[in-house]
C-alpha positions in Angstrom: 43.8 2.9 7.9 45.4 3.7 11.4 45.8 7.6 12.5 49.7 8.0 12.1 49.3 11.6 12.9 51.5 11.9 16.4 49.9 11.7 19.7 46.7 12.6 21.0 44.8 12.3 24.2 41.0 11.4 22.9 38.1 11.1 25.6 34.4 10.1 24.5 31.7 11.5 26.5 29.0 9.4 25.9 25.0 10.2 26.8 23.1 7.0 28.2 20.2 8.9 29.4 16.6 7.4 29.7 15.9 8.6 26.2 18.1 6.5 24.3 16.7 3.3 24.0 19.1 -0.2 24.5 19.4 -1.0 20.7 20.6 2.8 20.5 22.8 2.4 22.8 24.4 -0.9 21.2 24.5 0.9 17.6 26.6 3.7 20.2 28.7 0.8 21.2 30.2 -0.2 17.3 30.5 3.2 16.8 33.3 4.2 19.4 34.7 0.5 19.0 34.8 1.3 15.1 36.6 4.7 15.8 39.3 3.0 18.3 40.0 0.7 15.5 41.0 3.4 13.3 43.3 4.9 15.9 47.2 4.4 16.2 46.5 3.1 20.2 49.8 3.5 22.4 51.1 4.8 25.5 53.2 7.4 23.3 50.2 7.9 20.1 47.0 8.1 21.0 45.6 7.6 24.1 41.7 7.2 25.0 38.9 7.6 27.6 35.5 7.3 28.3 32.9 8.6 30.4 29.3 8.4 30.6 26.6 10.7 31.9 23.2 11.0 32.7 22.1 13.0 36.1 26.0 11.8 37.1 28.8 11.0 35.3 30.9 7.4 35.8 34.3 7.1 34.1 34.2 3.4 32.1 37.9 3.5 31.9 40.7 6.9 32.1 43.2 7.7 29.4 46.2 5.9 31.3 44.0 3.1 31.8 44.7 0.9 28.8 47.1 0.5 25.7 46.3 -2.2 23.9 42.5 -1.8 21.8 41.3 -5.1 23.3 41.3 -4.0 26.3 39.1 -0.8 25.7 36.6 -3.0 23.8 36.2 -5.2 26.6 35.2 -2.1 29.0 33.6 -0.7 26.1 30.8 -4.0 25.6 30.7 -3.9 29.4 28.9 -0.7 30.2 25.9 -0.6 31.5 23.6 2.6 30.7 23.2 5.0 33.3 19.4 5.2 31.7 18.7 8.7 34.3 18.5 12.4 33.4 20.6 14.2 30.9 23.3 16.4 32.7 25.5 17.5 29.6 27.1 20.8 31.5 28.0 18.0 34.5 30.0 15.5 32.2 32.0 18.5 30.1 33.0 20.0 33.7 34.3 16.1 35.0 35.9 15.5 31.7 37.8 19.2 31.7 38.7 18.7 35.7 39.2 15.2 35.9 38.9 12.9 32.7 41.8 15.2 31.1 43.8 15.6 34.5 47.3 13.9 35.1 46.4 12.0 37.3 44.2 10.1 34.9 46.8 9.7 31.9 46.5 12.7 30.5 50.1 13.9 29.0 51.2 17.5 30.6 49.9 20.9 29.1 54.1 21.5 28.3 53.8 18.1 26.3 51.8 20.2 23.6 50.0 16.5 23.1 46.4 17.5 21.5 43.4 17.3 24.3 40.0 16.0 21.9 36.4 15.3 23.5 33.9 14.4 21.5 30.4 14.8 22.9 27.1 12.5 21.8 23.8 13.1 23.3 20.6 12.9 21.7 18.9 15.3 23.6 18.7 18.8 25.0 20.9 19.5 27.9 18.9 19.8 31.5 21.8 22.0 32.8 23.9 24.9 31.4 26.5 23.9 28.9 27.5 27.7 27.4 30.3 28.8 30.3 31.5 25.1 30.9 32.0 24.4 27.7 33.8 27.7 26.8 36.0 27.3 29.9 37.0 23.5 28.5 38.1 25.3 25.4 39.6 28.1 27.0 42.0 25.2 28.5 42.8 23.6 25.1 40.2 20.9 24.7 39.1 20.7 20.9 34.9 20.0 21.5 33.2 17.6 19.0 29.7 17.8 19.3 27.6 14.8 17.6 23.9 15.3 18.2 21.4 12.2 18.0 17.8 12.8 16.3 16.4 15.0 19.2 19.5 16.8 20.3 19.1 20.3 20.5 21.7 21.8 17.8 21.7 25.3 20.0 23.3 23.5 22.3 25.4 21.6 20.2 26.6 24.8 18.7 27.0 26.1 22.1 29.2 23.1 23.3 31.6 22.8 20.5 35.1 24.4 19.2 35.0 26.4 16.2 34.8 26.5 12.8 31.6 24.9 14.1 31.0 23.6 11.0 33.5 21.4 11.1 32.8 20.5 15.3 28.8 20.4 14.7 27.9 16.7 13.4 23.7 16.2 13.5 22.3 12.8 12.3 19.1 11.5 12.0 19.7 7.9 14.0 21.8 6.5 15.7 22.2 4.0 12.8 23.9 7.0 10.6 26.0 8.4 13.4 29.0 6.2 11.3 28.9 8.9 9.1 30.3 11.4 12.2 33.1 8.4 12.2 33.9 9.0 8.7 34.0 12.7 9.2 36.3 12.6 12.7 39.3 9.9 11.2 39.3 12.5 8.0 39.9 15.4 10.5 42.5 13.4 12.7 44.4 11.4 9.8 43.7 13.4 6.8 42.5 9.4 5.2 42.1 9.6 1.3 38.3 8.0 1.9 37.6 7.4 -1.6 41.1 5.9 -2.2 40.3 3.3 0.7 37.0 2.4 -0.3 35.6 3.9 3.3 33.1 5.8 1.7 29.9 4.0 1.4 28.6 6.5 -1.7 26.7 5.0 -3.9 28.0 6.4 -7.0 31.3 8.9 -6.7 33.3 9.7 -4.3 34.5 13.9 -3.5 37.8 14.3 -1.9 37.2 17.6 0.6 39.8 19.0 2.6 40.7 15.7 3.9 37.5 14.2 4.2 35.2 13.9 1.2 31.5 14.2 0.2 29.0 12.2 -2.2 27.9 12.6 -5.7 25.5 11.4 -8.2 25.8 10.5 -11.7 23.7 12.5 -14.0 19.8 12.4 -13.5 20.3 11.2 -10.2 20.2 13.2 -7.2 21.8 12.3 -3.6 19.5 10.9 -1.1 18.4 12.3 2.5 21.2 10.0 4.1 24.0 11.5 1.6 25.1 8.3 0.2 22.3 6.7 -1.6 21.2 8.0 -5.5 17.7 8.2 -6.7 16.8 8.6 -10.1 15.2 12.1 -10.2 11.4 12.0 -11.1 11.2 14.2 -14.0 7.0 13.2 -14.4 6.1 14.8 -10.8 7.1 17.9 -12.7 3.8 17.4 -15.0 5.6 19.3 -18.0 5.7 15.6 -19.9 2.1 16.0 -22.2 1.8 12.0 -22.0 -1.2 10.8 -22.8 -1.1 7.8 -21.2 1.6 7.0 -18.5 5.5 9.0 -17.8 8.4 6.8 -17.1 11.2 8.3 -15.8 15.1 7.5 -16.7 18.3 9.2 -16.0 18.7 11.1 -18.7 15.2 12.6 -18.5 11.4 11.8 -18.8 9.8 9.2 -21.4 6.0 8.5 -22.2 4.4 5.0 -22.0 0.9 3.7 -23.9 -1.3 1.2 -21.7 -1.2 -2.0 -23.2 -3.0 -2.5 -26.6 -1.7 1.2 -27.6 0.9 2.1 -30.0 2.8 5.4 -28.9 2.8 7.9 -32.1 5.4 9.6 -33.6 5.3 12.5 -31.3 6.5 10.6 -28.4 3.2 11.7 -26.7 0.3 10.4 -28.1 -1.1 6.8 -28.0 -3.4 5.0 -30.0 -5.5 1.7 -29.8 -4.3 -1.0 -31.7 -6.6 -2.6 -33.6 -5.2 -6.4 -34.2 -7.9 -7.4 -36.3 -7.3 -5.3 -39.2 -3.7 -6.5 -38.9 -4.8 -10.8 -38.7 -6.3 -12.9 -40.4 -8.8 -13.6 -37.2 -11.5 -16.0 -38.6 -13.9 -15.0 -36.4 -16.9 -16.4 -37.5 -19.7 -13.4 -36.5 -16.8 -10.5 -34.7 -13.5 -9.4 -33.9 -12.6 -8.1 -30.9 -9.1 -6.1 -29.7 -8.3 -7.0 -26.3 -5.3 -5.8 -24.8 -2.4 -7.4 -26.6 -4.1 -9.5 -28.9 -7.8 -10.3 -30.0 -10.8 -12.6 -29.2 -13.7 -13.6 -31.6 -17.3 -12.8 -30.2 -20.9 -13.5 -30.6 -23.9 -12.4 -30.7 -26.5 -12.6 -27.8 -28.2 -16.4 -27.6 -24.9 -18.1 -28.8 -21.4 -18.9 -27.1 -18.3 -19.6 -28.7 -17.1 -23.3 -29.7 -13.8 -24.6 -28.0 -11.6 -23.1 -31.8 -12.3 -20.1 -30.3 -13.9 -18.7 -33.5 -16.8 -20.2 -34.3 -20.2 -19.5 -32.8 -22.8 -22.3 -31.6 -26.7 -22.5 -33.1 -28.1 -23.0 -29.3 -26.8 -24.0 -26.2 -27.8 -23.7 -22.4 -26.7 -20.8 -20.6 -24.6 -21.1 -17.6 -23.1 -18.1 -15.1 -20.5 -17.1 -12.7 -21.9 -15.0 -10.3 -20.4 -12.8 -7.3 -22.4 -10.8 -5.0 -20.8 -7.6 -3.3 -22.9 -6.9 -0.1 -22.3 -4.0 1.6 -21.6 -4.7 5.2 -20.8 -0.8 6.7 -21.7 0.3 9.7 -25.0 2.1 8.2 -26.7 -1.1 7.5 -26.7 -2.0 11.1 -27.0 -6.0 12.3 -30.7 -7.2 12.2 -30.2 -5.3 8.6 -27.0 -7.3 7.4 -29.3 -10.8 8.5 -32.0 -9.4 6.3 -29.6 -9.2 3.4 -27.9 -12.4 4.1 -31.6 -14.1 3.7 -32.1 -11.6 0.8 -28.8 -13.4 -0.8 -30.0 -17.0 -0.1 -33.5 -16.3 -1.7 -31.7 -15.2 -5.2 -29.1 -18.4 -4.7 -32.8 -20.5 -4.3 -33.5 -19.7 -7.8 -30.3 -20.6 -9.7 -28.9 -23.5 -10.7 -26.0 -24.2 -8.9 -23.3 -26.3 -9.9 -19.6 -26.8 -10.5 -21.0 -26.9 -14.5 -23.9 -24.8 -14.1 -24.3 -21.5 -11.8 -21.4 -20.6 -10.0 -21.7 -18.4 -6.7 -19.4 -16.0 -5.4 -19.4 -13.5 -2.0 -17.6 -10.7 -1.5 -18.6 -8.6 1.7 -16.7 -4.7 1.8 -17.0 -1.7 4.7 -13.6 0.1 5.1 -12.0 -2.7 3.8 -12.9 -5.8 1.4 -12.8 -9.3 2.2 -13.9 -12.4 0.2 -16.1 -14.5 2.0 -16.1 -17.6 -0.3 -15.0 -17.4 -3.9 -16.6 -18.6 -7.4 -14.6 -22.6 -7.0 -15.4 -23.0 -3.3 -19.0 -24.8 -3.2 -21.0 -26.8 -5.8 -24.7 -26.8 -4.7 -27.1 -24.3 -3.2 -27.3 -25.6 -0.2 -23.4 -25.5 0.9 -23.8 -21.5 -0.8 -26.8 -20.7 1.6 -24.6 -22.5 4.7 -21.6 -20.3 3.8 -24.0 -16.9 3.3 -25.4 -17.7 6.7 -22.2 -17.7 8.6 -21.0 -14.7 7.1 -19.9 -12.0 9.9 -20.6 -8.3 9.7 -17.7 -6.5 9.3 -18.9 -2.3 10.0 -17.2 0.8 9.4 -17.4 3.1 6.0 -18.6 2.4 2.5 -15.7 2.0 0.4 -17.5 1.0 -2.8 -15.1 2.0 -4.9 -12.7 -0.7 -4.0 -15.1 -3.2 -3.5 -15.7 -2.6 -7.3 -12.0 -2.8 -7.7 -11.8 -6.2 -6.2 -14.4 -7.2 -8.1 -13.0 -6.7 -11.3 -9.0 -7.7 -10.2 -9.6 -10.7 -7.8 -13.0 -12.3 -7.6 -13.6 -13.3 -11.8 -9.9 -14.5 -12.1 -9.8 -18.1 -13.0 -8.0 -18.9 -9.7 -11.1 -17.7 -7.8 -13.0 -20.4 -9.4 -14.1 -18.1 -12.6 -14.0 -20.6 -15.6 -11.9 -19.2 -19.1 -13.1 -16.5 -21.3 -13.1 -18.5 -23.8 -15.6 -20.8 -22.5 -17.9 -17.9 -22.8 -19.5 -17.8 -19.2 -21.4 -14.7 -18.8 -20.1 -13.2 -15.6 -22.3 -11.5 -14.3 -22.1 -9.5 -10.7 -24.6 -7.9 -8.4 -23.5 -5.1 -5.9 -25.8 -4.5 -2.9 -25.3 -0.9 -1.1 -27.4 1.3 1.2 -25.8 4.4 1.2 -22.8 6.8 -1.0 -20.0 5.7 -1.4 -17.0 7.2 0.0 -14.7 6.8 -2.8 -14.5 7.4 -6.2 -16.5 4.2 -8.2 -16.5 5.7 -11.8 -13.3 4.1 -12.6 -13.7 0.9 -11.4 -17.4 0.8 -12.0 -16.1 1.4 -16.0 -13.7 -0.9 -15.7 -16.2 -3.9 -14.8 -18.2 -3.3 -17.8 -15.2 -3.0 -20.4 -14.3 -6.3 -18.7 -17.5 -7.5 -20.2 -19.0 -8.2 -16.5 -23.0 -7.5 -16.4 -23.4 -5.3 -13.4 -26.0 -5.1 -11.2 -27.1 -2.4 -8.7 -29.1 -3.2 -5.6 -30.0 0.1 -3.5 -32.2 0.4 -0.1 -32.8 3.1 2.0 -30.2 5.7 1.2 -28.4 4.4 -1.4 -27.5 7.1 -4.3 -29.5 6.6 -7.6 -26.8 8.5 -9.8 -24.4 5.9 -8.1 -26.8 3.0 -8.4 -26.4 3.8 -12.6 -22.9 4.2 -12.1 -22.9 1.0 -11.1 -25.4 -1.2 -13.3 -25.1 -2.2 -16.8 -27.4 -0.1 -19.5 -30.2 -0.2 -19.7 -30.3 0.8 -16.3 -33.9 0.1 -15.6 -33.2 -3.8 -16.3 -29.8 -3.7 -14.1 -30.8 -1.3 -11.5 -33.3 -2.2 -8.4 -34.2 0.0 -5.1 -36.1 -0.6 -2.0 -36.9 2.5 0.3 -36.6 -0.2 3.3 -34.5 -3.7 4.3 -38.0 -5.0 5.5 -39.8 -4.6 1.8 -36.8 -5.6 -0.4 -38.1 -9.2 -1.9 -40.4 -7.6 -4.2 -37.2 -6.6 -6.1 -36.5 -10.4 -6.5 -38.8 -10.9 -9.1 -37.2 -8.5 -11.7 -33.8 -9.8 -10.5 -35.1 -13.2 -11.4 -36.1 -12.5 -14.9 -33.0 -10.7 -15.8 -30.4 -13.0 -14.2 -32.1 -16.1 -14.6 -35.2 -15.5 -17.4 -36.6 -19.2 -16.8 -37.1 -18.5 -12.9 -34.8 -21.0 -11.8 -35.6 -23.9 -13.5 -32.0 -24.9 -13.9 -29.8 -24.5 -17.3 -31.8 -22.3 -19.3 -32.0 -22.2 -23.3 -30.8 -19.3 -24.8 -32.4 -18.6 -28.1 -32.3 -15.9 -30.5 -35.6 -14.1 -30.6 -35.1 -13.6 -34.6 -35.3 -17.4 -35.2 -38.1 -18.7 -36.8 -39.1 -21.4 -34.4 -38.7 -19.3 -31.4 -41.3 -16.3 -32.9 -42.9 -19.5 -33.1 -42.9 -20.2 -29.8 -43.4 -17.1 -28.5 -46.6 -16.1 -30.6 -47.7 -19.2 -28.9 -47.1 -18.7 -25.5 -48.6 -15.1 -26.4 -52.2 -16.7 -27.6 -52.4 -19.0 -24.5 -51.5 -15.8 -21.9 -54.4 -14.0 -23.8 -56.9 -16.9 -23.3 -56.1 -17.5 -20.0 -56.5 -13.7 -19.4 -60.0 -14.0 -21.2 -61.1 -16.7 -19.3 -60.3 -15.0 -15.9 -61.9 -11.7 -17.3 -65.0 -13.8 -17.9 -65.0 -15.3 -14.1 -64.4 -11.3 -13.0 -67.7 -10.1 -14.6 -70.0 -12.8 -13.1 -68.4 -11.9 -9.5 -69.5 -8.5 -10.3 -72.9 -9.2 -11.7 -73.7 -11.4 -8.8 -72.7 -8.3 -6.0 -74.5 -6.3 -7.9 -77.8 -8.4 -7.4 -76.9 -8.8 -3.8 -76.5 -4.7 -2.9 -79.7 -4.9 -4.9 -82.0 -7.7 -2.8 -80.6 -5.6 0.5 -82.3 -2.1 -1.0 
């Protein structure tokens, strides 16, 4: 919509100071080309100028100079920023002497024709702008005054016409100084803004005194820029009582169960479902909730057959394992190679294979970075190659979300992890020599309800009440420490018998010690350690009989 208001001599007086930067200055550019386009442009309607300033002013083109808006857009893409000081007092003085003088095309004081500058700077003045500016308006200029995220708004208050609320215009960016537009053509034209679609709100539309304003619909509030709606956030109050998780909606706050919870009647309150009370399951040995739905289970020694509900007699055991070495800046370099050679003795004694032992690395400082996953290699040796070329990374201990990555990224079937339902253990080992410095309880929890077997490796200064955190129960069969880097293979042996209880000799059999055959076995095994023992006691007691007779002969 065109101003049809009667005529009206219009100069912009433009800041292209140093401090506004070229892409400001182009946003600048649309704007006063987007203004003159809503002008009524003619030698007997409106007629425009512009100057810029920065430590001098330069006229871009004088009110008489053009009548056609073509023209002015052309001058308008040509200017080139002045990109010096910011002389603001300088530029209202030239536009009040010169810019609004006859002589430039300004129509005669007796011609009653309206004299309008409007002033954008984004800065505070470096000269005196008070007397100047109250002399301009003394002479019948009406002062706009548009400030730019540093512009100083004493100034701005200082420059410009009253009511100064309705002079004053401050925005945050030059990307939002459209809004000023909006606000000027409702002044000049008195443009119905929500009639025309003009707006940009969001949601409604406010006629004001020929302009307008923004609203929201209800539970919405307007945003920072005064367009935009948010959905208010009725949970940051923390009067919900949810149990579990708030939600919030227009029309007010609503609680929200984790999955595998029911939310009770209360609207509150959540609590576990329990899906195998509500199936028939057919698990042969247990039931199990998880989540949204169930899985069968069984007990220790035997893994579950591919119906997902019955439970084999005896079967080798096979593992997915990722190790979480702790590669801060504590553990220093000729450390980090001892622990690399520390990784590669326990990868010596496992069986690894795509359908046997699988081998993980995860390394974590301030950050946490995989450095091969479960799928990458097949045999030992490609597992030890990889550990070698590891890289330290430094920086903090960040623990916490090392366990976090652990439990999200590194057993997930696209890291190589194979199906629950195959019934892998997974098993992972965390290696640390200091405290952490973030919260691990909840992640360290989660691991184990994820049914990973944790284990907690600790030298030097590493934190025993974290170490537990950590490890599986019972802790004294998941948790190992070494006072020193130097000394830490004598913890291999118990990680040996607990990870791998055959020592490495490739798949192992996993029997249930309450069989008969394997009591068996094992009261066997248990007669021929006790000979053994016997015959080496035997040996012991001649040695010492025959030193004996030696420390005698000497006397």
């Amino acid at each position: 919509s065109k101003c049809r208001t009667g005529p009206l001599d219009l100069v912009f007086v433009i800041d292209s100071s140093r401090s506004v930067r070229p892409f400001e200055f182009e946003t600048m550019r649309r704007f006063l080309v987007n203004i003159i386009r809503g002008l009524d442009i003619g030698p007997n309607a409106t007629r425009v100028g512009v100057i810029q300033y920065s430590s001098q002013v330069q006229s871009v083109f004088p009110l008489g100079a053009f009548s056609r808006r073509e023209d002015m857009e052309r001058a308008i893409h040509a200017i080139v920023p002045l990109a010096q000081g910011t002389m603001t007092g300088l530029a209202i003085q030239y536009a009040m002497n010169v810019a609004f003088s006859v002589a430039e095309g300004a129509r005669p004081s007796q011609a009653r024709v309206p004299r309008v500058a409007v002033i954008v700077t984004d800065g505070r003045p470096q000269d005196r702008v008070t007397e100047v500016a109250a002399q301009a308006r003394n002479r019948g200029i009406e002062i706009y005054a548009v400030g730019v995220q540093r512009a100083d708004v004493g100034s701005l208050r200082a420059m410009a016409s009253p009511p100064l609320d309705e002079h004053v215009f401050l925005v945050e960016s030059f990307d939002l100084i459209q809004q000023f537009g909006f606000h000027f053509q409702g002044r000049l034209c008195a443009i119905d803004h929500c009639a025309e679609g003009i707006h940009g709100c969001e949601h409604l539309c406010i006629r004001s005194d020929g302009s307008y304003t923004c609203g929201c619909r209800k539970g919405y509030a307007l945003h920072r820029d005064k367009r935009r709606c948010t959905v208010i956030d009725h949970c940051r109050f923390g009067n919900h009582s949810c149990q579990h998780e708030c939600v919030s909606f227009p029309e007010g706050p609503r609680c929200r169960c984790r999955q595998g919870f029911d939310l009770q009647q209360d609207g509150r309150s959540c609590q576990a479902r329990d899906y195998c009370n509500g199936v028939d399951h057919g698990c042969e040995f247990q039931c199990l909730s998880s989540g949204s739905s169930y899985r069968c289970i069984c007990p220790e020694g035997r893994q579950l057959q591919a119906d997902g509900k019955s439970c084999d007699r005896c079967r080798t055991g096979h593992v997915d394992l990722v190790l979480v070495i702790d590669g801060s800046k504590s553990v220093r370099p000729q450390n980090f190679e001892l622990v690399k050679r520390f990784v590669n003795q326990i990868v010596d004694f496992l069986d690894v294979s795509p359908e046997g032992t699988r081998v993980g690395l995860v390394q974590y400082s301030s950050r946490v970075r995989t450095e091969f996953p479960l799928g990458r290699y097949g045999t030992a040796d490609e597992v030890k190659q990889a550990v070698l070329a590891v890289e330290y990374m430094e920086k903090g201990t960040m623990t916490g979300l090392a366990l976090r990555h652990l439990v999200e990224h590194s057993f997930s079937e696209a890291q190589g992890a194979r199906p629950r339902a195959q019934n892998v253990p997974r098993v992972g080992l965390v290696f640390t020599d200091g405290r952490s410095q973030d919260d691990i309880s909840v992640w360290a929890a989660r691991a184990k309800e994820e049914g990973i077997i944790m284990y907690a490796v600790g030298v030097g200064k590493a934190v025993e009440e974290e170490l537990r955190e950590i490890a599986s129960d019972p802790p004294e069969q998941h948790v190992s420490y070494s006072p020193d880097f130097s000394t830490m293979t004598h913890m291999l042996e118990n990680l040996k018998v607990n990870i791998c209880p055959e020592e490495g000799k490739g798949a192992t059999e996993l029997r249930s010690p309450c069989d008969c055959d394997s009591l068996v076995e094992f009261q066997g095994s248990a007669l021929t350690a006790l000979g053994n023992l016997e015959q080496k006691l035997v040996q012991l007691t001649a040695r010492l009989e025959d030193l004996e007779n030696q420390l005698a002969n000497q006397k």
